[in-house]
C-alpha angles and dihedrals in degrees: 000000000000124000091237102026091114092064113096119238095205095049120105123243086209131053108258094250093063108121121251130228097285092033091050096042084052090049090052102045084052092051098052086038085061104038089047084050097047092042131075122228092358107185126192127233116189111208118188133236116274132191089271100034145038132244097284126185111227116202115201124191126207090270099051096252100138142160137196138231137193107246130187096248141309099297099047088054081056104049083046095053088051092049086049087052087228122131116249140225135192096228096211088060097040100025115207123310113260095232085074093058082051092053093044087052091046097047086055093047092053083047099057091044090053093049096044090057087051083051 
């Protein structure tokens, strides 16, 4: 008997409601669409693949507030910024704003305070 003879081939890995490619890719467009929209001055920074992740398209908004997305490769993060209507950045000549790093340091600020009134 194998070690892993109970798994089951034919199982997904994934619920069954998961979204697949197009659907995904569809997810993700609205959601960059939207954030762009509810944000003011929202800048792109395309970050390449590396050995752990993939290419990933990071947003940025005035205040620093951001979020990041996989995208196929370099060139796609930049005809989705276009189509966004957004400026874009190659993140290893620019490196990242500095208003991301204050963001980061006031959301974990927030946090601790949160968790110190549950305490």
């Amino acid at each position: 008997m194998g070690l892993f003879s109970r798994r089951r081939r034919g199982a997904a890995a994934t619920p069954a409601d998961a979204p697949t490619g197009r659907e995904a890719r569809a997810e993700t467009l609205a959601y960059l669409r939207e954030f762009v929209a509810t944000r003011v001055g929202v800048e792109a920074y395309v970050e390449p693949r590396t050995n752990v992740t993939p290419t990933t398209l990071m947003l940025v908004a005035t205040d620093g507030e951001w979020t990041r997305r996989k995208v196929p490769d370099e060139r796609a993060a930049a005809a989705l910024a276009r189509d966004l209507q957004i400026p874009v950045y190659d993140v290893q000549r620019t490196g990242y704003p500095q208003r991301v790093r204050d963001w980061n340091a006031r959301q974990r600020i927030e946090r601790q305070r949160r968790a110190a009134e549950r305490a």
